[in-house]
N, C-alpha and C positions, 0 to 999 in steps of 0.2 A: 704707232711704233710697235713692232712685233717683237715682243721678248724672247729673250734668248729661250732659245726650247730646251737647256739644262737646266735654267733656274726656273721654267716652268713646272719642269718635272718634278721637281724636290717640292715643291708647295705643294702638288696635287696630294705626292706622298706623303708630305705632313699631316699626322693625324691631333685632332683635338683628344687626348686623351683624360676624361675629369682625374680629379685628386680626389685619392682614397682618403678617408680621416685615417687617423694612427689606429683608432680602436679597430678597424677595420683590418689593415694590417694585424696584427698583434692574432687577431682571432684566424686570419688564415696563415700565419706562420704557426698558431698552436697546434692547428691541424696538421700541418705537413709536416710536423718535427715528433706530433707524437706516440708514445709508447703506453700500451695499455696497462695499467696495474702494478706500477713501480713507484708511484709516488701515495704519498698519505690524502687520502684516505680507504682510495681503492686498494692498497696493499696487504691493508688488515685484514682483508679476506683472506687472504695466503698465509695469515700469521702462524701457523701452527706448521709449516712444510716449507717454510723456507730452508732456501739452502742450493745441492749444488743443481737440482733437477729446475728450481724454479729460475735460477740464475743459467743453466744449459738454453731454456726453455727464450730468456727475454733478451742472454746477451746481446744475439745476433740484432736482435730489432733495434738495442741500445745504439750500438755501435753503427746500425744505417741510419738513425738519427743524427747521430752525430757528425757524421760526413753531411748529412742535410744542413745543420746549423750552420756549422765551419760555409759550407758555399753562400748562406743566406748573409752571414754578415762581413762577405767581401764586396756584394753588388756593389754600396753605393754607399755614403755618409748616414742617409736618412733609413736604409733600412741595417748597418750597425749598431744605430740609436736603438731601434726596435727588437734586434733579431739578439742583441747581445744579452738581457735576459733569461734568455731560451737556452743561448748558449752555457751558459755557465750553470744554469739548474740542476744537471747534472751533470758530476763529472766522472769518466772515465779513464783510470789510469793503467794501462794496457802495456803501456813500456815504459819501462825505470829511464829510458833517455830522453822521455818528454817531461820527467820534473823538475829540471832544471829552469827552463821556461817558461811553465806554469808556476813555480814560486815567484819568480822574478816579476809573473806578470801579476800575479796576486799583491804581493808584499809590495810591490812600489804603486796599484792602485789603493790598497788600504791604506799610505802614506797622502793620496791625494796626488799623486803624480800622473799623468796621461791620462787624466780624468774630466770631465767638463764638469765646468761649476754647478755643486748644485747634484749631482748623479751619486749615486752611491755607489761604495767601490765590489766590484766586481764579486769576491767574496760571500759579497751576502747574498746575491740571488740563489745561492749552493742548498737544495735543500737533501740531495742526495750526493754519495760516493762511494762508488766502487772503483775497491782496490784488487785489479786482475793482474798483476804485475807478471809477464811472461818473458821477459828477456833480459832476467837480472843475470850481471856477469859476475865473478870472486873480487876481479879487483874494482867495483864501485859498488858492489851492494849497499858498504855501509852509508854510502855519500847518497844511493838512493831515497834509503832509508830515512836522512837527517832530513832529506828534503822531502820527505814525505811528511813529516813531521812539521815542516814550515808553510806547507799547504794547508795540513788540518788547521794550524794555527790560525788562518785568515777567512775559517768560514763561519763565522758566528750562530748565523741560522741551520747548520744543518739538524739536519734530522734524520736521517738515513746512512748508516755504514754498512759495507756488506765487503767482506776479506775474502779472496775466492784466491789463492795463491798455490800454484802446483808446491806440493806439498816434497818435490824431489828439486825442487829452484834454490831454496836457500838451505837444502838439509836438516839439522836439528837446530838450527837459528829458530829463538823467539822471537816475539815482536818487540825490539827495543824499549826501553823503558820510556825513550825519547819519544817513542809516539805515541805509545799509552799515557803519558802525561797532557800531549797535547789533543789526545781526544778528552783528556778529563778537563779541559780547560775550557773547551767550547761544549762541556756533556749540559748543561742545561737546555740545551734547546734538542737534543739527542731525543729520540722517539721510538727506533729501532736498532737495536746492534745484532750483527746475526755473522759469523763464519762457516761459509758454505765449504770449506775442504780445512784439513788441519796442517796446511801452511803457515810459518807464520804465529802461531798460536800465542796468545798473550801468558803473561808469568802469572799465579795465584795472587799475588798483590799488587801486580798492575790489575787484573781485574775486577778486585773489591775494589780498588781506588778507583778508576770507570765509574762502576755503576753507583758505588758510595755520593760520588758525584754531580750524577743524574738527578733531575729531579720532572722529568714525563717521561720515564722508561715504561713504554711498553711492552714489548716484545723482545726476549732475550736469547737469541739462539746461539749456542758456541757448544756442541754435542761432542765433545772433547776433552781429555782429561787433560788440566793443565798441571803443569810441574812448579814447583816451587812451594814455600809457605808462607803463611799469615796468620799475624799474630792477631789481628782486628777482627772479631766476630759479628759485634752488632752493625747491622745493614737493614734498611728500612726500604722497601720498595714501592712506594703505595701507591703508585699507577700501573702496575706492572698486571699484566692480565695474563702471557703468558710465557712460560721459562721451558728452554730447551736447553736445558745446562748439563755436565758430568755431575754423579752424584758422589758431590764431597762437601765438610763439612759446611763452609759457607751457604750453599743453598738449601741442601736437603736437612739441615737442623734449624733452620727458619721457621719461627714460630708463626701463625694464623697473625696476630697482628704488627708482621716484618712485612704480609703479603695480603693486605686486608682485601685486594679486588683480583685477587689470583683465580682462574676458574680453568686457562689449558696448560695443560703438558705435553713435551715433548720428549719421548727417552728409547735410545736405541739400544738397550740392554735383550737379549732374546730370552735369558732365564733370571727371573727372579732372584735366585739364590745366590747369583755371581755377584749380586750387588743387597747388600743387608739393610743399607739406609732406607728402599726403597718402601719396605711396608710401613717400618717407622711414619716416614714421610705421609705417605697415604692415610696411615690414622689421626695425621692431625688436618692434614688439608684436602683428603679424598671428597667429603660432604660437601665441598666446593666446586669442587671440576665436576664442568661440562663438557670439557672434550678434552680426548686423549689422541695423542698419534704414539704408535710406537709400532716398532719392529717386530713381526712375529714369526718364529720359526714348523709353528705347525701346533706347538700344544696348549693343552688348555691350562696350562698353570695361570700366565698373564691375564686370560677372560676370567678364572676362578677369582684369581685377587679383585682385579676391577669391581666384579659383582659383589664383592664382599664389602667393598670400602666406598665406592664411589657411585651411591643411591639415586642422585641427579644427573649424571651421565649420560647426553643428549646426542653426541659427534664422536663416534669414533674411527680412526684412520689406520689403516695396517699397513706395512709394507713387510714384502720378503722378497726373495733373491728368484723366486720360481715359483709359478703357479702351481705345482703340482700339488705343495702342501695344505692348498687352501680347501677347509673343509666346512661347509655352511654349519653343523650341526654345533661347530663348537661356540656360534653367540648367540645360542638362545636366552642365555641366561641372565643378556643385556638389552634391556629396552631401549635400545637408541636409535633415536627418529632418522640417524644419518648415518651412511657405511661408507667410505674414501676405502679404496683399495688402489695399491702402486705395486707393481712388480718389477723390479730394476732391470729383468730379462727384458729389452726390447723385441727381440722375436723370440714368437713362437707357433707351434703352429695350430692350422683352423679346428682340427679335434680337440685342442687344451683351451682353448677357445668357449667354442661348445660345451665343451666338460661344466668348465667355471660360470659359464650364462644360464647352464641348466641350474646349477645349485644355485645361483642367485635370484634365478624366475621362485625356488623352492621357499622365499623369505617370506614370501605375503603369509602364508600360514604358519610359519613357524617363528612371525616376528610382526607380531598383528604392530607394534608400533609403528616400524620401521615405515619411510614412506620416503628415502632418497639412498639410490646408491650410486656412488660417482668414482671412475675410474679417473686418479689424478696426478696418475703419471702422462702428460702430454703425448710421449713417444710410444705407450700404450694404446691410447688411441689414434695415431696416425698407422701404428702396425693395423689397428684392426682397417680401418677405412683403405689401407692401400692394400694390402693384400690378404684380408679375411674377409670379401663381401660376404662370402656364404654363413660366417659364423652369425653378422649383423640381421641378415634374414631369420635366423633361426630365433636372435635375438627379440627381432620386432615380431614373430609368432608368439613367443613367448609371453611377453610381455604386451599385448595387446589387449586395452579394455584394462590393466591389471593396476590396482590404488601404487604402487609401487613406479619410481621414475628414474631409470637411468639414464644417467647423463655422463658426459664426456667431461674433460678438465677445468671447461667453463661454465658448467652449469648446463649445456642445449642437451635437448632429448636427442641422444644417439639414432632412435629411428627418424627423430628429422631431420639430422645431419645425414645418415643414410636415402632417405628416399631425396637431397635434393639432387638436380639433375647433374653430370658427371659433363666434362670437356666433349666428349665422347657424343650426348646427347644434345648438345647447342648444336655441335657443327652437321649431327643428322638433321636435325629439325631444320636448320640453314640450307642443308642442302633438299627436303623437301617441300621447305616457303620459296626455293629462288627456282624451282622447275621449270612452271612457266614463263619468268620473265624474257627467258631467252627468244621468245616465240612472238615478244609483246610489239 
């Protein structure tokens, strides 16, 4: 009997195809969903410059993840089971009209409802959340708001908040009491709190109550003065390594053991004098910090004090608005093995370039410690690689053979991210490997 030649066709096409185990799955869904340096523990490398440059820098890759997720746990039941994990790990809230949804679909899985028996409810895989809110309107902010509050409510495990809120969306709106309460409810498992723009800002006594809270706060960034007072002074932080806080009473009158494993700072003040707390502060927890980041406007007051209070001082990070003011002569008078420079100028051009690579080639003698310098504004170094080749040359002359190592936002030696090969030189090299083929 000769079989039908349609249902022969479909057999032939039927592929045996084996079954992956789950661990298998799991490990190439990790790779295709994920995003470098936003979760603990790889993030404490950036602990001292979070904010909005490192949040400009990972949105984008957050948010193409997340469309990854979303497609991975529609395929099919069995990669739902799998892929839902991933999904929920991190959450992004980007528009105030997706929290209605997201409560609902939290708060009736933490009930046990549209849950398989036995699975834990969705909430808890949450170890980060950023709050990016960009399309709040007047008549539902506050309803946004409540239900922002009803989220934080059902992530028990987090560990990551980051507030990044255009600071012209809700005007002189704080952060509701209502969600400061519900981030101090689940602050025990808290690890980093940080406000990369001052949208949103929390009140002085939703904030001691936060972090009063906490108890494995690391990293505290909120470089913002908040409004409000408090009556409550004592505050103990004793995993807190390091504070990027407004200097008001709560933090900067914190005694050595409020902060017994305190060692960075973060403070965008330009002149010392504008802020009085600041030397205070320094003489009781300067012999502590190893690394500073703070804003500098070109003089040496800031490097004066440092060197005066802060003896152990390993890492120091500078930012200002424009290269021009950067002047090598003024850190001699700190030994620190590490130099982070950010310049919020994204262009500039190849002579100011130059300028600034010649005074920093100038450090091997004038800073026998020094032995890293790293340009760690991201978009600093993509200006120099896309349109300063010539500065980078002058750069890897310079620095050639020299104990000194600069490097780009991640650590890579800038001369070998410079010499590797450009789009430019594949598709030459292609075009003179496939010459002869034509001939073969």
């Amino acid at each position: 009997m000769i079989p039908n030649s349609v249902s022969a066709l479909k057999a032939r096409r039927r592929a045996n195809i084996p079954e992956l185990p789950p661990e298998l799955w799991e490990i190439i869904f990790h790779h295709a969903t994920y995003v470098p340096d936003i979760f603990i523990p790889e993030i404490y490398e950036y602990s001292g410059i979070l904010g909005f440059l490192f949040n400009r820098d990972h949105y984008p890759l957050i948010r193409r993840s997340l469309v990854t997720r979303r497609y991975l746990v529609r395929v099919c039941k069995k990669w739902w089971h799998l892929a839902t994990p991933f999904l929920y790990r991190s959450i992004f809230i980007g528009r105030g009209r997706c929290l209605s949804s997201l409560a609902s679909a939290l708060a009736s899985s933490a009930l046990g409802k549209g849950v398989v028996l036995g699975e834990r409810p969705l909430g808890s895989f949450t170890e980060r959340l950023d709050i990016a809110i960009r399309d709040e309107s007047q008549a539902h902010g506050d309803t946004d708001l409540e239900l922002l509050a009803a989220v934080v409510r059902c992530l028990p495990n987090l560990a990551i908040v980051s507030v990044d809120v255009p600071p012209n969306l809700y005007g002189f709106l704080a952060m509701p009491d209502i969600v400061m309460n519900a981030l101090a409810h689940i602050a025990s498992s808290l690890k980093i709190i940080y406000w990369a723009s001052h949208g949103l800002l929390p009140r002085l006594h939703g904030m001691h109550d936060l972090i009063t809270a906490t108890r494995q706060l690391r990293v505290l960034h909120c470089p913002y003065f908040l409004t409000g007072t408090t009556s409550k002074t004592t505050c103990t932080l004793s995993s807190c390594t390091t504070l990027g806080v407004p200097l008001n009473d709560i933090f900067y009158r914190m005694a050595p053991t409020q902060l017994p494993v305190f060692c960075e700072l973060s403070y965008r003040f330009p002149f010392p004098m504008s802020e009085p707390l600041l030397i205070p502060f320094l003489e009781k927890h300067g012999s502590n910090l190893s690394s500073v980041h703070m804003c500098w406007p070109g003089h040496n007051d800031q490097i004066n004090i440092l060197a005066a209070y802060c003896p152990h001082l390993r890492r120091l990070t500078i930012m200002f608005d424009y290269w021009e003011p950067f002047n090598a002569k003024s850190f001699k008078s700190i030994p620190v093995e590490f130099l982070g420079l950010c310049c919020y100028r994204n262009q500039s051009s190849t002579k100011t370039y130059k300028l600034v690579i010649s005074a920093l080639a100038r450090f091997e003698d004038e800073m026998p410690a020094l032995r890293t310098i790293r340009f760690i504004n991201p978009f600093n170094v993509r200006d120099l690689l896309k349109s300063h080749r010539k500065a980078l040359v002058h750069a890897s002359e310079l620095f050639k053979g020299s104990k000194l190592r600069l490097e780009d936002h991640k650590g890579r030696l800038l001369s070998g991210i410079f010499e590797l090969p450009t789009l430019e030189d594949h598709l030459a090299h292609f075009a003179f490997s496939t010459e002869g083929v034509r001939y073969m």
